[in-house]
Structures are given as structure tokens and as C-alpha cells.
N, C-alpha and C positions, 0 to 999 in steps of 0.2 A: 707447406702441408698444414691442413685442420690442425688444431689442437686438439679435438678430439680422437682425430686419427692415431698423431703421434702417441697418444696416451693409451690408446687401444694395441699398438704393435711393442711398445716397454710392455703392458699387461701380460700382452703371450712369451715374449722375449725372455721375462722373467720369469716363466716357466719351465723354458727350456732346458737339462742338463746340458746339450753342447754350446760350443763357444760362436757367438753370434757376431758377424762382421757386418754394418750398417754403413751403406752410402748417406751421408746426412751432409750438405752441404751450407747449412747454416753455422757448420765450425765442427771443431772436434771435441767439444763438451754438451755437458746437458747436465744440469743439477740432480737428474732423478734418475741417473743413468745404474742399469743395474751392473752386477760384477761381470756376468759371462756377455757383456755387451761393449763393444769398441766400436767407436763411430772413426770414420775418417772422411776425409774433403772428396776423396778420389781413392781407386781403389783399382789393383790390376787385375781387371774382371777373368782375363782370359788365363793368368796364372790360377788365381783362384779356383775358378773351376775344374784347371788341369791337378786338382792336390788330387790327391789318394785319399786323405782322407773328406774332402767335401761331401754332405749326406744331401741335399736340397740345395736350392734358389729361391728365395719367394723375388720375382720380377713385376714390372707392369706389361713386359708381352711386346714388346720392340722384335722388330725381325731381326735386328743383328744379335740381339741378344739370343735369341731362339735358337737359330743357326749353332751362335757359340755353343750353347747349354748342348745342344744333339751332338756337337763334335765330341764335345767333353766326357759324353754320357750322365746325366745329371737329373733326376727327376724336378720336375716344375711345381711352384705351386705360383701361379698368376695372378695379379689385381691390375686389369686392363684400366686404362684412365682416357686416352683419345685413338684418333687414325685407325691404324689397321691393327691395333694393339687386342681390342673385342675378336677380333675374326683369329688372329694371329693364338691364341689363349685356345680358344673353341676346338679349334685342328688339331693342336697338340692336348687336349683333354679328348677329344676324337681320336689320338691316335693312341691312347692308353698312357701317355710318360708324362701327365699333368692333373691338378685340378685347378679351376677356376673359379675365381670368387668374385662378386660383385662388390663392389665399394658403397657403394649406397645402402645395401642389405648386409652387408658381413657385422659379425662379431666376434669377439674375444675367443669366444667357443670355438666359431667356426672356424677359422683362422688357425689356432691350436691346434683342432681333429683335423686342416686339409695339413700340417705343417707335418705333425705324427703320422696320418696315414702316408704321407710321401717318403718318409724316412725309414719305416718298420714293412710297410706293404712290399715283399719282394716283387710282385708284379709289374708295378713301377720302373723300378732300378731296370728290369728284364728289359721291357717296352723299349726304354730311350736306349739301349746299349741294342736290340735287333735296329733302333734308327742310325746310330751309330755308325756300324756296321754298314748300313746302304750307302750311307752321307760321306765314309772313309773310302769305299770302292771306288777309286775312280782311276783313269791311267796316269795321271801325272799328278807331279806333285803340286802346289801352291806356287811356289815359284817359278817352276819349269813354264806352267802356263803363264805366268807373268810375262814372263823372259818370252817367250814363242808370240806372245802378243804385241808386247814392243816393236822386236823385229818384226812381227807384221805389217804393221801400220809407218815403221821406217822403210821397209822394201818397196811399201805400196804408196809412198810418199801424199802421209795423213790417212789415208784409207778412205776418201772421201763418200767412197759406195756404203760405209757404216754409218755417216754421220747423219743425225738426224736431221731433217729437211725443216724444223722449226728452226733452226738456227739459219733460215734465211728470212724470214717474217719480218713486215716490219712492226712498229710497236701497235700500230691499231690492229693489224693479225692477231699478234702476240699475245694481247691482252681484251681479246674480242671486244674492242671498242662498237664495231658497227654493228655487231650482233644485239649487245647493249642497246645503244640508241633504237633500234626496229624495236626491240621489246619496249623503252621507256616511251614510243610513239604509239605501239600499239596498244598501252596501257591507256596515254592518252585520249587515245580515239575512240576507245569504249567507254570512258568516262565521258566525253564529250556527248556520244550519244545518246548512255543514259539520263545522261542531266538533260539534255533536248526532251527524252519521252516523259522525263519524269515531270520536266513544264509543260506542255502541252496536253500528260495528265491533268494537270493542276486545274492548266487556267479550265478545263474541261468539265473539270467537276465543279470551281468554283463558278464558271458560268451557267450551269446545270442549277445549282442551289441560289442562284441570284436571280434567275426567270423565275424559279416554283415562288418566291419569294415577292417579285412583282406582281404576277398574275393572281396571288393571291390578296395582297392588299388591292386591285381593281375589281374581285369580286367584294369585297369590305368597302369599298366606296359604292 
């Protein structure tokens, strides 16, 4: 993590009245670390978020983490960093139970006012608990379908009508070696050709300015 960053998230942390749990995996210290602030290596995200008293997330926007936060009911507040983390952040600020902040644009303020509005705005809390709600609806439990799925693919011995048909590719398939190659030839081949017009330009003008340049010293003789 920047330095700058880190120094910008202690800034709002230290604002905070409630007690702040920090995934920091560079160790469990920090010289400037404030009171209502604990860092740890690893952290048990999914307890965490099932506490009663949990008010917010600030996440980077991971789909498992997303999922988790809706089971939980948990309002968002997002700093996308790669992958599907941007689009992932958008949806759920689309669906009312987040905000979203840029990392390149945020500051201290911002950060603070998305932290506060997700913790005091009942709207929020409302949102992710009607997704909640949809996300918990289902006929079986976690496990049941676990268990129903095993046995499935044990009955069906492997289930091979599920498995995906890349898993017989061989590695130039796999890793579109020939697709590669067509492109690094046909990048070739236009190189190839421009460099031909771009000669036959040449010598074209340069034999152009080499006659006017003869014919002229025969009228000077």
C-alpha cells in the first residue's frame, strides 16, 4: 500500500468514534497507529460481519466479499483496485446498499462523509437487508446443496456432461498459441508491405528530384 494511502485511511480512522478492525498484512503494528484502531494479519471476515453490532465495510469490491457483506446485511462503502472489483462496487452503489470511491480521486473528506453516510443514513442499512432478504430465500440450505451435489456427480460417475470441454485442449488450444502466431504474422505482413510502399515511395521521389536536377544543370551548360 502507498504511503500516502495508508496515511490518508489512519487520518479518517482517527476520526472515527467506533472501534475500527484493519486487515494490514505487513504485521500487527504501526508506530502511528491510533487507539480505536487494531490491525491484524488475517481476520475472520465472515464472523465479523455476522456481529450485531457491525455498522459498515470499507472493502475493495471482490465478489466473495460482496456476496458475504449481502448475506450479512452490511452496508458498503468500496475502493475498487483491479478485475471485476470497478463493475462489482457500481452494482451495488446501483443497488442502494453502497458507496463508491475512486482511489486516485478520494480524500480524507471523502472517505470520512462515504464512512458516516453509510453508518447514520438508514437508507443504506434498509437496501442491503431487502438484498438480504432475496440472497436468504432459497429452498435449501448451504450444505443440503453441497451434499445433493456430491452425490450427484458420484451417481453420475464424475458427471462428465458438466465438465468443461477446455479441459481437453491441448496446450496450443489452451493458450491460443496459433491464434498468436496468425496475428504476430499478420502484423508482419503489413509491416512488410508498408516498408515495400514506403521504398518505392522513396526511390520515387528521390528519382523525381535527381532528373529536375539533371535537366537542369544541361540547360546551364
Amino acid at each position: 500500500m502507498p504511503e500516502y494511502l495508508r496515511r490518508l485511511l489512519l487520518c479518517v480512522f482517527r476520526q472515527l468514534p467506533q472501534r475500527v478492525l484493519w486487515k494490514w498484512e505487513a504485521g500487527n503494528d504501526m508506530p502511528d497507529l491510533p487507539p480505536n484502531v487494531k490491525l491484524s494479519r488475517w481476520l475472520p471476515q465472515q464472523d465479523l460481519l455476522g456481529h450485531r453490532k457491525i455498522r459498515a465495510f470499507v472493502t475493495h469490491g471482490g465478489l466473495l466479499s460482496m456476496f458475504e457483506t449481502v448475506y450479512h446485511g452490511v452496508p458498503i462503502v468500496s475502493l475498487p483496485v483491479f478485475c471485476d472489483h470497478d463493475s462489482n462496487a457500481a452494482k451495488a452503489e446501483l443497488d442502494g446498499y453502497a458507496i463508491k470511491l475512486d482511489l486516485s480521486t478520494m480524500t480524507a473528506d471523502s472517505l470520512l462523509w462515504a464512512i458516516k453516510k453509510i453508518m447514520y443514513d438508514p437508507k443504506y442499512k434498509e437496501e442491503v437487508r431487502r438484498k438480504q432478504i432475496l440472497l436468504r430465500d432459497q429452498k435449501e440450505t448451504p450444505l443440503e446443496r453441497a451434499v445433493f451435489w456430491t452425490e450427484y456427480v458420484l451417481r453420475h460417475r464424475g458427471a462428465k456432461h458438466l465438465q468443461s470441454t477446455a479441459k481437453d485442449l491441448n496446450t496450443v488450444q489452451y493458450y491460443l498459441i496459433d491464434v498468436a502466431i496468425v496475428l504476430i504474422l499478420a502484423v508482419c505482413a503489413v509491416w512488410y508491405v508498408v516498408k515495400i510502399a514506403l521504398g518505392i515511395i522513396y526511390a520515387s521521389l528521390t528519382g523525381s528530384i535527381s532528373f529536375s536536377i539533371f535537366r537542369k544543370s544541361i540547360k546551364i551548360e
